[in-house]
C-alpha positions in Angstrom: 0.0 0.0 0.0 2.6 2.2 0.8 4.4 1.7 -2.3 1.5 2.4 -4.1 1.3 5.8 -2.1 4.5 6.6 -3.3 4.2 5.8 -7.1 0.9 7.8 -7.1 2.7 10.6 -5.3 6.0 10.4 -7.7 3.0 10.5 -10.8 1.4 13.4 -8.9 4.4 15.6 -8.7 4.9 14.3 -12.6 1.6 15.7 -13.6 2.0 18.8 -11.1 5.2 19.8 -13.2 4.0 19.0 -16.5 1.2 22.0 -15.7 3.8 24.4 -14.1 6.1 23.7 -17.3 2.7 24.1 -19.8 2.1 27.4 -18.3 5.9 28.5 -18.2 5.9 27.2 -21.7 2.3 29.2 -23.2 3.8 32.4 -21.2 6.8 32.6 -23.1 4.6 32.3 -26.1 2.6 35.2 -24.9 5.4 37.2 -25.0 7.1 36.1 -27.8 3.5 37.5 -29.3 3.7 40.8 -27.8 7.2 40.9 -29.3 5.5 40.0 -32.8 3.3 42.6 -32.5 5.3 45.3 -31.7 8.1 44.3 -33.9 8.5 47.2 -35.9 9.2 49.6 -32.7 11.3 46.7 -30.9 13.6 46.1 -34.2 14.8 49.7 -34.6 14.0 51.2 -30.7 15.7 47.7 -29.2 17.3 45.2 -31.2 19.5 47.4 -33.8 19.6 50.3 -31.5 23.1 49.1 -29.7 24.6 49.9 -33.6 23.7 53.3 -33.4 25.6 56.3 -32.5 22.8 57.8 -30.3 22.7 54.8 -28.5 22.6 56.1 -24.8 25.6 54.4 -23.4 27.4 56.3 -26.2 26.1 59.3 -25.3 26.9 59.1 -21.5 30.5 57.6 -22.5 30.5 61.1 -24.5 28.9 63.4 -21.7 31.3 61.6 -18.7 35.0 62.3 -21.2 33.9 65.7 -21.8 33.0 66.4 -17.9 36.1 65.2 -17.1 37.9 67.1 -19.8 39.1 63.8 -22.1 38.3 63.7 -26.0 35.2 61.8 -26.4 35.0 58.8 -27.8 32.3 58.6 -29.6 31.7 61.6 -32.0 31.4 60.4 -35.9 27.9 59.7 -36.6 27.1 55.6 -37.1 24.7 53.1 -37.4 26.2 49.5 -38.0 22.5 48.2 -38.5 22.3 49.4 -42.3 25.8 47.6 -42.9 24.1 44.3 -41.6 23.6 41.2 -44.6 21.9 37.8 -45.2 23.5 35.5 -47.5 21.3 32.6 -46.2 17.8 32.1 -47.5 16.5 31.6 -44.5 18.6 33.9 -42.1 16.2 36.5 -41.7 13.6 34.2 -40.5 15.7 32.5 -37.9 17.6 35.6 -36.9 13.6 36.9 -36.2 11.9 33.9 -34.7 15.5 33.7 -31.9 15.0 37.2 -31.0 11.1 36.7 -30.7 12.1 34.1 -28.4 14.3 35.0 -26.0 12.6 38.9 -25.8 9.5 36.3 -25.2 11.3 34.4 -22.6 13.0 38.0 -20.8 9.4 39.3 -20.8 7.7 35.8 -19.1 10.6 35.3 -16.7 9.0 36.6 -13.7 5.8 34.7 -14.4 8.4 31.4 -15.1 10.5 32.1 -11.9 7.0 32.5 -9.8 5.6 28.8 -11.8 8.9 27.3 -10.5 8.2 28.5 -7.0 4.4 27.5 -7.1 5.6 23.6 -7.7 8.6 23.3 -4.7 6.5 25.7 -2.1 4.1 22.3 -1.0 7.7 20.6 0.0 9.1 23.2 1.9 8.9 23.8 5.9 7.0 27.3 6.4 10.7 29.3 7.4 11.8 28.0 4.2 8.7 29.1 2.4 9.3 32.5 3.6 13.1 32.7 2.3 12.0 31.3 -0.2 9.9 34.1 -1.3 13.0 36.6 -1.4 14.7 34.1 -3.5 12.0 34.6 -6.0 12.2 38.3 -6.4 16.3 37.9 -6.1 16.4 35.4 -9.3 14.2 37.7 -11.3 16.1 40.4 -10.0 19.6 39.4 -10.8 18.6 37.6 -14.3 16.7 40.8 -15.3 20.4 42.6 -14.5 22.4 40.8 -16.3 20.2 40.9 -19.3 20.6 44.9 -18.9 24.3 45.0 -18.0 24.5 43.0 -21.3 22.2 45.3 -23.2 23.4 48.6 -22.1 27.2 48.5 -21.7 28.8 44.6 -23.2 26.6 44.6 -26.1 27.0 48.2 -27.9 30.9 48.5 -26.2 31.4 45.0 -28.1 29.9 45.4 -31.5 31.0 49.3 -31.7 35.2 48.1 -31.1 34.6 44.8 -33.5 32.9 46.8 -35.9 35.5 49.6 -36.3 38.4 47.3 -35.8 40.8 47.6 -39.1 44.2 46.5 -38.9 44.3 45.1 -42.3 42.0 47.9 -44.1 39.5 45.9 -45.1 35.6 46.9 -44.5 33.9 44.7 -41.9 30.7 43.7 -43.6 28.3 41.5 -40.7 26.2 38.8 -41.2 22.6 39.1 -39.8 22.6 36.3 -38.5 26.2 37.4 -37.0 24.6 40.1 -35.0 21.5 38.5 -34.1 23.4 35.1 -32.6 25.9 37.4 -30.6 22.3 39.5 -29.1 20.7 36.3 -28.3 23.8 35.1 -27.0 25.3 37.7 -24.6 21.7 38.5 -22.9 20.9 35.2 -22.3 24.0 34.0 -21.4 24.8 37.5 -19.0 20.9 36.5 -17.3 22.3 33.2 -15.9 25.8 33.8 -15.1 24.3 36.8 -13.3 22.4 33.9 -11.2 25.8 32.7 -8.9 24.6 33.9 -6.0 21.2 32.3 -6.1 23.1 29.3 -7.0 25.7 30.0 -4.1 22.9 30.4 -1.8 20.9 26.9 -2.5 24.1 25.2 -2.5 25.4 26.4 0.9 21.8 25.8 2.1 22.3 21.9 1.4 25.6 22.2 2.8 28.0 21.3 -0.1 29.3 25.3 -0.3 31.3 26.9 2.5 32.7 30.4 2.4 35.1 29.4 3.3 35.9 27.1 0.4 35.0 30.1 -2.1 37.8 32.0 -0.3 40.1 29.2 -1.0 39.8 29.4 -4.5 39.6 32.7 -5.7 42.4 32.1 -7.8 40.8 29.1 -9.5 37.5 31.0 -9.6 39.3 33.9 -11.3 40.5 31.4 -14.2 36.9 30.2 -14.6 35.1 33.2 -14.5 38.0 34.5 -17.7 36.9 31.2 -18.9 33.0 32.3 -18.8 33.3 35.7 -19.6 35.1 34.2 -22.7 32.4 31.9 -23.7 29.7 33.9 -23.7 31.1 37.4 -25.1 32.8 37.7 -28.4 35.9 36.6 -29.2 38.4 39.9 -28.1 39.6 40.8 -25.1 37.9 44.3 -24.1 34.2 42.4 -23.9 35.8 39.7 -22.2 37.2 42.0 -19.4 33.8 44.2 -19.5 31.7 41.0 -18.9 34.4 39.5 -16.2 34.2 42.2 -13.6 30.6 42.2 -12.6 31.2 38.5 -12.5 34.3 38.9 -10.1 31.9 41.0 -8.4 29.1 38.4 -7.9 31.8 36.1 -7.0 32.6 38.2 -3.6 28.7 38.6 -3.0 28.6 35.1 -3.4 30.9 34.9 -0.5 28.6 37.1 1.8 25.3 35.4 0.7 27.2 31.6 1.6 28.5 33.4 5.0 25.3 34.9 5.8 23.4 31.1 4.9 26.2 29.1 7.4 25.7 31.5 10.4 21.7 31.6 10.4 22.1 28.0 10.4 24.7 27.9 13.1 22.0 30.4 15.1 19.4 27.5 14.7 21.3 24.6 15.3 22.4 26.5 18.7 18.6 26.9 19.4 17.3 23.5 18.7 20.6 22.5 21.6 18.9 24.7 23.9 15.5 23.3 23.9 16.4 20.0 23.2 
């Protein structure tokens, strides 16, 4: 009988996830619509707008050399977006139906992050329900950040220094599908790495992270996070370095958020003594 309970239970939570993943799954669709429907504005206002001189990181990068009395760096007119081609048949499609996407899944997240939560709340004690809810808000916080760092500074700093780099003299012509893989790539891949110290958090909560190991290995976690940085940036050195930092800087939050996790539980292991 009690076997039975369990397989019932095990095809419960089976069924319980499939509906939390159905609804994750028709959200993103929702706003991979909205995307579709506003396309026009989101194409020149969003997507191409990193490749354009009035971009306003290129602006502020303009406003902050001339405050402090520097040439600034950014003063020849541009827009990269009208030197962009296809030469495959079906690039423009893709290119479109990957940036639908992901804009779809940026828009949904917090609806996704809040379906997640909706399936592991039953199993959780009622403290852990309640940190739980800050880790909610903190996941679509810190994805939603990296997406922006991405967007704002690694994204136009990158393309702008690729774009204009000419040590042979020969004119950088794009591919489309160039552009929109490296959009897709460094937003998405900025949102998760941006995650560390959610994941630093749930790990030290089960016990297999330690501050003190993180401290141990800052050197190795230096390498690695080069390594990531590398990975999900384009291949030169300046958006490697841009994308690093933040990422160094996670790292040592990581190392407060791990610190913080080990002494509430020393607190409540020293209150259980006491009443036990």
């Amino acid at each position: 009988m009690a076997k039975e309970e369990r397989e019932m239970s095990f095809l419960g939570h089976i069924v319980e996830l499939r509906g939390h993943l159905i609804r994750s799954i028709l959200a993103i669709v929702v706003g991979a619509i909205i995307v579709g429907i506003f396309w026009d504005f989101l194409l020149q206002k969003i997507i191409m707008a990193p490749l354009k001189s009035d971009f306003p990181t290129f602006q502020i990068f303009n406003s902050v050399a001339k405050w402090i009395g520097m040439d600034q760096p950014y003063t020849e007119k541009f827009d990269m977006s009208k030197d962009l081609m296809n030469l495959d048949p079906s690039g423009q499609i893709t290119s479109q139906i990957s940036v639908v996407l992901i804009c779809g899944l940026i828009i949904a997240i917090p609806y996704v992050v809040w379906e997640i939560w909706k399936f592991i709340k039953p199993g959780l004690s009622v403290n852990e329900q309640k940190s739980a809810n800050g880790t909610v808000l903190a996941t679509t916080f810190f994805f939603l950040l990296g997406v922006t760092f991405s967007y704002y500074l690694l994204l136009p700093l990158s393309t702008q220094f690729l774009f204009t780099y000419n040590p042979f003299g020969v004119n950088n012509e794009w591919k489309l599908m160039s552009y929109i893989s490296l959009f897709v790539q460094t937003l998405l891949g900025m949102g998760v790495v941006f995650l560390l110290p959610i994941f630093a958090y749930f790990l030290a909560k089960v016990g297999i992270l330690t501050p003190k190991f993180l401290k141990t290995y800052r050197r190795h976690a230096f390498v690695v996070i080069l390594t990531i940085a590398a990975i999900i940036t384009p291949n030169d050195f300046l958006s490697m370095m841009i994308a690093a930092f933040p990422l160094w800087v996670l790292y040592e939050f990581s190392i407060l958020v791990t610190s913080y996790v080990v002494k509430k539980q020393l607190k409540e292991s020293k209150k259980d003594l006491v009443k036990n």
